[in-house]
C-alpha positions as CSV (number, residue, x, y, z in Angstrom):
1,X,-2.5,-19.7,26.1
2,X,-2.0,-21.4,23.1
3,X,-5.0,-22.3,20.7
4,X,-6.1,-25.3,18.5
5,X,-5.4,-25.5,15.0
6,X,-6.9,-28.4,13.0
7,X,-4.9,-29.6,10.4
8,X,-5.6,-32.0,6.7
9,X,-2.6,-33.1,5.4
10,X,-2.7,-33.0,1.7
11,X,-0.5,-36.0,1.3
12,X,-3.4,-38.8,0.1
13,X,-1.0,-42.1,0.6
14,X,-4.0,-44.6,0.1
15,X,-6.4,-45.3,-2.6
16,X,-9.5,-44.7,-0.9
17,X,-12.2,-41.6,-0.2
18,X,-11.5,-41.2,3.3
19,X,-7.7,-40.1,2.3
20,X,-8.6,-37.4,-0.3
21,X,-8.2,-33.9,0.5
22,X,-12.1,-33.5,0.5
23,X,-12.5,-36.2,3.4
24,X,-10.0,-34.3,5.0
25,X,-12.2,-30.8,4.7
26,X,-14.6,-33.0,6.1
27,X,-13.0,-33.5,9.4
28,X,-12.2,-30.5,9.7
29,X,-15.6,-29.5,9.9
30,X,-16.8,-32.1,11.9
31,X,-14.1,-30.7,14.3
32,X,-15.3,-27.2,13.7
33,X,-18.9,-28.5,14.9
34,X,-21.1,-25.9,12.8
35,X,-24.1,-27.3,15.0
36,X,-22.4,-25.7,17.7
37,X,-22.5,-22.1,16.5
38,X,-24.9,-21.8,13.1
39,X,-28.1,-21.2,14.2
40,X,-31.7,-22.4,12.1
41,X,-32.3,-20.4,9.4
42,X,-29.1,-18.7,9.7
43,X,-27.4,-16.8,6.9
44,X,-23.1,-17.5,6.6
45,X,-21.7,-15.9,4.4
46,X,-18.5,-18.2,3.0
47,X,-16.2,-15.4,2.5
48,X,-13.7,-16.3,-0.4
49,X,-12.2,-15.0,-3.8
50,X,-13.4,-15.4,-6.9
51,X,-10.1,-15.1,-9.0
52,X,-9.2,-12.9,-11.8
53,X,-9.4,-13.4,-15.7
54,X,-6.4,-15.5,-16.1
55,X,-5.6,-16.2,-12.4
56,X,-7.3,-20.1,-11.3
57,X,-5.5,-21.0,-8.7
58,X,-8.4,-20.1,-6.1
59,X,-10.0,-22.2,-3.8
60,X,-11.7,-25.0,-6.0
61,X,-15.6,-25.1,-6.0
62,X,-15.4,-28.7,-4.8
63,X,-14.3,-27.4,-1.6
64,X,-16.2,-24.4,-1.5
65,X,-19.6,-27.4,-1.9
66,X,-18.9,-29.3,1.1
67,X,-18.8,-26.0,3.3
68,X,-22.2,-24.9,1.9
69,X,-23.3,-28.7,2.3
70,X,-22.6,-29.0,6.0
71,X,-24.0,-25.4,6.9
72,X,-27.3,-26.7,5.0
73,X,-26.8,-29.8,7.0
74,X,-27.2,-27.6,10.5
75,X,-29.8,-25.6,9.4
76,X,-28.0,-22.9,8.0
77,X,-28.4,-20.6,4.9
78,X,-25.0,-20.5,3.4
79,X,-23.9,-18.0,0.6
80,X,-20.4,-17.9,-1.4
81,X,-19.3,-14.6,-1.5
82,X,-16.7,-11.8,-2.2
83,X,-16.7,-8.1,-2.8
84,X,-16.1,-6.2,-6.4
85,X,-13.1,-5.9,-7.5
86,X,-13.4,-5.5,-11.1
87,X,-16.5,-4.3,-12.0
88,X,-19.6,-6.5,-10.6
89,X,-20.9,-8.2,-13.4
90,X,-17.5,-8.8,-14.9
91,X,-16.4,-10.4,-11.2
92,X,-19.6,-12.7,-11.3
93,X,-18.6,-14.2,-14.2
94,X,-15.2,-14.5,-13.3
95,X,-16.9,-16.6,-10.9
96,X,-18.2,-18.7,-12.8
97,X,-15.8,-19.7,-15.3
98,X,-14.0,-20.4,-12.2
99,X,-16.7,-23.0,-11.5
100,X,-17.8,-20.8,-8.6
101,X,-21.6,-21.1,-9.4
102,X,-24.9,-22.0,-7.9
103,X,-24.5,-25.3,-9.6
104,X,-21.3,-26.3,-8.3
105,X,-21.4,-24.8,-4.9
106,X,-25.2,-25.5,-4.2
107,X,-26.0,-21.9,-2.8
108,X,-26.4,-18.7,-4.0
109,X,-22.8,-17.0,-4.8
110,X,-23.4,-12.9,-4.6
111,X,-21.0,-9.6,-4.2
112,X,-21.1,-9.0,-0.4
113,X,-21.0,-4.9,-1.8
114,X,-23.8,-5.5,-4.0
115,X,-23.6,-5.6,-7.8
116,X,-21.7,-1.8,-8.2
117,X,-19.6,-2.5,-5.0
118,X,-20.8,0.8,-2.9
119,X,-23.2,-1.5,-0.4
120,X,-21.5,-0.9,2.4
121,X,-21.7,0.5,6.5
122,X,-19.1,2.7,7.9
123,X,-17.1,0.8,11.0
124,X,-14.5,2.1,13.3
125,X,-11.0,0.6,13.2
126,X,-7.6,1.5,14.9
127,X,-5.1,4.9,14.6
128,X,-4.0,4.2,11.1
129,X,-7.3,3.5,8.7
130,X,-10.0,5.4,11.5
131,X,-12.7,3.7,9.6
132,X,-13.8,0.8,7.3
133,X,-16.1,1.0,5.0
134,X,-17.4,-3.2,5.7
135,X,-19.5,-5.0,3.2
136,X,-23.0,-4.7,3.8
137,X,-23.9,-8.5,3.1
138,X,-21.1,-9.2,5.4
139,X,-22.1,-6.7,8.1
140,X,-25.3,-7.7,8.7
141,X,-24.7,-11.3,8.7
142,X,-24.4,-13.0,11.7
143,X,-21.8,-16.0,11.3
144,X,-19.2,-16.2,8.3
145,X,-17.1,-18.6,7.2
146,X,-14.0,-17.3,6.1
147,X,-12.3,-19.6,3.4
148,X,-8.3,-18.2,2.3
149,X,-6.2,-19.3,-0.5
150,X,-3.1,-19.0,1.2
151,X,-0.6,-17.3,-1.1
152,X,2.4,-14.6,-1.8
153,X,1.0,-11.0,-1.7
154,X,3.3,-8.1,-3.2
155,X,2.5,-5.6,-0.2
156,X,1.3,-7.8,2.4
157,X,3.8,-10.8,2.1
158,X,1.4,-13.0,2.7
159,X,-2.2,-13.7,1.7
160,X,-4.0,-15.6,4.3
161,X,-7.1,-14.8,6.5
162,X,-6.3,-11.4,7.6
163,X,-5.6,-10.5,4.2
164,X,-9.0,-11.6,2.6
165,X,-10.6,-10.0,5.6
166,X,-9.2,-6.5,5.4
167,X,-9.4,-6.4,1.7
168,X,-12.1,-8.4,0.5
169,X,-14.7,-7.7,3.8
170,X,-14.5,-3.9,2.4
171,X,-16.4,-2.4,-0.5
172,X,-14.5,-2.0,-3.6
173,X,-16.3,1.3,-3.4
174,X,-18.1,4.4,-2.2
175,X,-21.4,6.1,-3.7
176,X,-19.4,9.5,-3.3
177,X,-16.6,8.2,-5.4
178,X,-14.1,9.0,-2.7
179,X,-11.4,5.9,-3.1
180,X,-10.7,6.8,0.9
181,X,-14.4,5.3,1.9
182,X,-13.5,2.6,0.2
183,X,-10.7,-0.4,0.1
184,X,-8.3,1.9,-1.6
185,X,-7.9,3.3,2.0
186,X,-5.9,0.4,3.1
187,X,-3.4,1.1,0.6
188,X,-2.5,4.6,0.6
189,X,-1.7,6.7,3.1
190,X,-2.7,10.3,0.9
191,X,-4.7,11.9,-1.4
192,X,-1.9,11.5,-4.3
193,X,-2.6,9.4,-7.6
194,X,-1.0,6.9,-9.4
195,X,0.8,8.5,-11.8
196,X,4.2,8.5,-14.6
197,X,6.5,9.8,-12.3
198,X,9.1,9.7,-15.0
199,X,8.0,10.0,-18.3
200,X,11.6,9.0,-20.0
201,X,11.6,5.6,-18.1
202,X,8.5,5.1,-19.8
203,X,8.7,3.0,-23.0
204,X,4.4,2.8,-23.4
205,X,4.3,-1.2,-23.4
206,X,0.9,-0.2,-21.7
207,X,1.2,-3.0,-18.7
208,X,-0.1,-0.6,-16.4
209,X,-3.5,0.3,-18.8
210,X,-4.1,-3.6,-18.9
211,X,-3.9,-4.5,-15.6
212,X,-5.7,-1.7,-13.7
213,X,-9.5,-3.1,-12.4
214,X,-11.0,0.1,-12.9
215,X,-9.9,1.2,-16.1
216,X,-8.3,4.3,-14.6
217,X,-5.1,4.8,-16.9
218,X,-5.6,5.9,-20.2
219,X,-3.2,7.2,-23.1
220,X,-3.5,10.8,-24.0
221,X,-1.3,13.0,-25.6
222,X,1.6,10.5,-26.2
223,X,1.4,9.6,-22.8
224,X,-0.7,7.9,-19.7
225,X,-3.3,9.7,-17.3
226,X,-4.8,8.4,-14.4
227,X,-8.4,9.3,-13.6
228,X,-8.3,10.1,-10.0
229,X,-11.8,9.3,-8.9
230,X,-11.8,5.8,-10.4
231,X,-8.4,4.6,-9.0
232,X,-8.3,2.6,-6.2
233,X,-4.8,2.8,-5.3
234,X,-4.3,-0.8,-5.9
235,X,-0.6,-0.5,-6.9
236,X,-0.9,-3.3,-9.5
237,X,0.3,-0.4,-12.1
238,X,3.4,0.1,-10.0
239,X,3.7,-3.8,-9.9
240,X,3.9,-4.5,-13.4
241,X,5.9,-1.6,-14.6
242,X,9.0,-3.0,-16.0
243,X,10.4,0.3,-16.1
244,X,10.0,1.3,-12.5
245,X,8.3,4.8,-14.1
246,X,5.3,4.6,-12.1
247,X,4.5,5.3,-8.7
248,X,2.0,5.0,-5.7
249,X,1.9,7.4,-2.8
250,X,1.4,4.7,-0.2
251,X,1.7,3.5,3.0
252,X,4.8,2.3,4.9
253,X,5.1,-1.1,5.2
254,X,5.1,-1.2,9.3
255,X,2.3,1.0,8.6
256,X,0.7,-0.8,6.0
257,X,0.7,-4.4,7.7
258,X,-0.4,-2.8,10.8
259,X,-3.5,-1.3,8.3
260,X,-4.0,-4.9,7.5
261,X,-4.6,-6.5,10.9
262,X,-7.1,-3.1,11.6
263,X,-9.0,-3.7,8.3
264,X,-9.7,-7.4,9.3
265,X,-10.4,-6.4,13.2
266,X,-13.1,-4.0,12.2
267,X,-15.3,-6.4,9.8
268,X,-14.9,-9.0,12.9
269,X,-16.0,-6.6,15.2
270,X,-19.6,-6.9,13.5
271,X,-19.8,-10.5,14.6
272,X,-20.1,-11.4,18.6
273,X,-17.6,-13.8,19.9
274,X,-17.5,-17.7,18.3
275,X,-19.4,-16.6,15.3
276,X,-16.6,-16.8,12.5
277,X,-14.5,-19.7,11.6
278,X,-11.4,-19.9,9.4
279,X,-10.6,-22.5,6.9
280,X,-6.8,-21.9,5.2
281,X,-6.1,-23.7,2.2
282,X,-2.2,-23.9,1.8
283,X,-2.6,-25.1,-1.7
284,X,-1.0,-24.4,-4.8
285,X,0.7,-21.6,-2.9
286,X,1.7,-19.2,-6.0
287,X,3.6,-15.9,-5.4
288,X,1.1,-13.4,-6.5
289,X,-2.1,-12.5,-4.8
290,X,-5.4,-14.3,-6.9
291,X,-6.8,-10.4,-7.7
292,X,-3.3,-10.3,-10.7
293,X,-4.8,-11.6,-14.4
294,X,-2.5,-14.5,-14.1
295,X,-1.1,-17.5,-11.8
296,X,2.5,-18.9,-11.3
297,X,3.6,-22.2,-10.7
298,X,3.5,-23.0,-7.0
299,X,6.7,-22.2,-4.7
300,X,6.2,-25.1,-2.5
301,X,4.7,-28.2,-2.8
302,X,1.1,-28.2,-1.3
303,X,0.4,-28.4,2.4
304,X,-3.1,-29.2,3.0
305,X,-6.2,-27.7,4.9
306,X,-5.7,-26.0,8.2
307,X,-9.2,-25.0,10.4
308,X,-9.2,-23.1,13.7
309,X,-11.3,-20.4,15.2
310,X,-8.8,-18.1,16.3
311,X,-7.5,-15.9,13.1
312,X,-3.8,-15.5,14.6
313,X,-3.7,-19.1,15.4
314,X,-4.7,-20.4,11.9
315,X,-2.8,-17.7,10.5
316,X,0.8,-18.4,12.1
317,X,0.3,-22.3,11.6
318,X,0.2,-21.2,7.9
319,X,2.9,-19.0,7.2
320,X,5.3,-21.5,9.9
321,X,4.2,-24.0,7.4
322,X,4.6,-22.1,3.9
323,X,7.9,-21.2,5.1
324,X,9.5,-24.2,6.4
325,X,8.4,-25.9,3.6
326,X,10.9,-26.8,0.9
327,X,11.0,-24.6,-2.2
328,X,10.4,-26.0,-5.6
329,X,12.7,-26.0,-8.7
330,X,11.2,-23.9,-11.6
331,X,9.1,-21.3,-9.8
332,X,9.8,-17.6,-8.2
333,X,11.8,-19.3,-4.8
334,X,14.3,-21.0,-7.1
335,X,14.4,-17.6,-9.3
336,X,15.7,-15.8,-6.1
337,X,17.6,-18.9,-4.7
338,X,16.0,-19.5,-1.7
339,X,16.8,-22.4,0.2
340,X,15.3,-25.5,1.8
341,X,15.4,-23.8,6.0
342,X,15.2,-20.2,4.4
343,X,11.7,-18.6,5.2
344,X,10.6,-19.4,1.1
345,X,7.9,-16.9,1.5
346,X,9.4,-14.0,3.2
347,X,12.7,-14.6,0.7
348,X,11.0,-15.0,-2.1
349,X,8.9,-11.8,-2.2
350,X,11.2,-9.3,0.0
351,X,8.1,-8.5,2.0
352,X,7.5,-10.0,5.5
353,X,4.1,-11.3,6.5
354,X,4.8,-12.1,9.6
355,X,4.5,-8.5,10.5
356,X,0.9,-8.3,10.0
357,X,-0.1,-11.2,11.9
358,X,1.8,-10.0,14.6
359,X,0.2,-6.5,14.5
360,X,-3.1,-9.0,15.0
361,X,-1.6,-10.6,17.9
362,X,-0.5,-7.1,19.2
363,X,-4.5,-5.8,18.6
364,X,-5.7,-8.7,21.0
365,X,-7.6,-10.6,17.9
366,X,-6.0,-13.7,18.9
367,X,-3.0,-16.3,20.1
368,X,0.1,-17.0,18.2
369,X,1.0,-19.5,19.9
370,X,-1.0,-22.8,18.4
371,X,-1.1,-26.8,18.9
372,X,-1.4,-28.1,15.2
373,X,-3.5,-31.4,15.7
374,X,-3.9,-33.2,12.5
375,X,-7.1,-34.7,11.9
């Protein structure tokens, strides 16, 4: 059976309100019916992510407003949220030079893994993770709003729901310092650290030391050391070596994407059925994930708003989208000449995101085949 995906173009071809991208969001929910589901008094968590220090192309507080407006509007409690990625305090106010703020979004905007990223409750997943360590804010809640900034991802191919589930419902960490009770576990499949595999392909430009959220690489003795017990096994070290001299003991990708659909499976599994609702935004699609200190231009033009309650569903409408859309001059698609009825995604970054969403489809989370009904 094929599912329902609600979809706001972001083509605005008059000059009035009701054809802006923000009327559309508001269809979307009305179509959504939050009275339906959110229950008086009821806390949702609007799951999202906050951005990094030179990375803005996140979902834009505007947006974020008239989700917490419309759960206020039911009766609901809503709260803006993500889990630590850098460290806490640092992420908060990430936030809010992102405009992600009390003030802008009209509701309280926390860490779902508290301020040091360890609040979190063990949950069982599928053959490759075991367990997930889910966000205690998250956990406990009973309905969410899950809100994506559809995107490139270097290992997952593409950023969409199931990517800010898997990733961003964990904890960034664990009281016993164990990276594998954390979200490092996602990512690799051993005990290994990032490390310089080969010191004489290292030239020291000191990417890797920059870029790393936990301050795990440090220089020492003419070279770089990785403190094991802070590294998360991100692989953002790996990403930015220019050199190719570091490496990450990590997952394969089958393995990896299949990780992925398990991570995002468990936090759901905390929520009974009709509880969560998924909101893509297939804006200012950039290559890189929003968690890398930077943004590129866009590799297709923007798409709009799609809303469904099924997280395949919503998920395949967006990457059938992202992909058959044409790629834009001057940004990574046109760097690795892909071309208008290639997959602009999938070419662009060598990595296939379709294989996660259909390890979710394979899981039973939900339908990939859709009816895209624009609103």
């Amino acid at each position: 059976m094929s599912s329902t995906v609600c979809f706001a173009t972001a083509r605005t071809p008059r000059w009035d309100y009701g054809a802006s991208q923000v009327a559309g969001l508001e269809r979307l929910i009305e179509r959504m019916d939050f009275g339906g589901w959110i229950e008086q008094g009821e806390y949702v968590p609007i799951k999202t992510h906050f951005g990094s220090p030179g990375a803005h192309r996140v979902v834009r507080p505007r947006f974020l407003r008239v989700l917490a407006d419309a759960v206020k509007a039911v009766g609901g409690k809503p709260l803006v949220c993500d889990t630590v990625r850098i460290n806490g305090w640092d992420y908060l106010e990430v936030a809010n030079q992102n405009g992600i703020n009390v003030q802008a979004v009209g509701c309280p905007v926390i860490l779902a893994d508290g301020i040091f990223g360890c609040d979190s409750i063990e949950v069982e997943a599928g053959p490759v993770l075991g367990s997930v360590r889910v966000a205690a804010a998250i956990y406990d809640a009973t309905a969410m709003i899950v809100v994506s900034h559809c995107k490139g991802h270097i290992g997952a191919g593409y950023g969409g729901a199931i990517k800010n589930l898997a990733m961003g419902g964990a904890a960034g960490r664990h009281r016993s310092g164990d990276w594998k009770q954390a979200r490092g576990h996602l990512h690799a499949a051993s005990g290994e650290s990032t490390v310089v595999r080969d010191a004489e392909l290292c030239t020291m430009c000191l990417q890797c030391l920059h870029v790393c959220p936990t301050e795990a690489i440090s220089e020492a003795d003419g070279g770089l050391i990785v403190d094991e017990e802070k590294c998360w096994r991100c692989g953002r070290c790996e990403r930015v070596c220019p050199e190719g001299a570091i490496q990450l003991e990590k997952r394969g990708e089958d393995e990896f994407q299949m990780a992925l659909a398990e991570g995002a499976q468990a936090v759901l599994s905390t929520f009974e059925p009709g509880k969560v609702v998924y909101f893509n935004f297939a804006l200012e699609v950039q290559p890189e994930c929003d968690c890398m200190p930077m943004a590129d231009t866009p590799i297709v033009q923007d798409q709009g708003i799609l809303a469904a309650t099924d997280i395949v569903a919503v998920e395949q409408a967006t990457l059938d989208m992202i992909n058959r859309a044409i790629p834009l001059p001057d940004s990574l698609a046109a760097d690795r000449g892909v071309e208008a009825g290639q997959r602009v995604l999938t070419e662009a970054l060598g990595v296939d995101g379709q294989l996660h969403i259909d390890a979710a489809a394979q899981i039973g989370m939900g339908s990939q085949a859709y009816e895209l009904v624009d609103v």
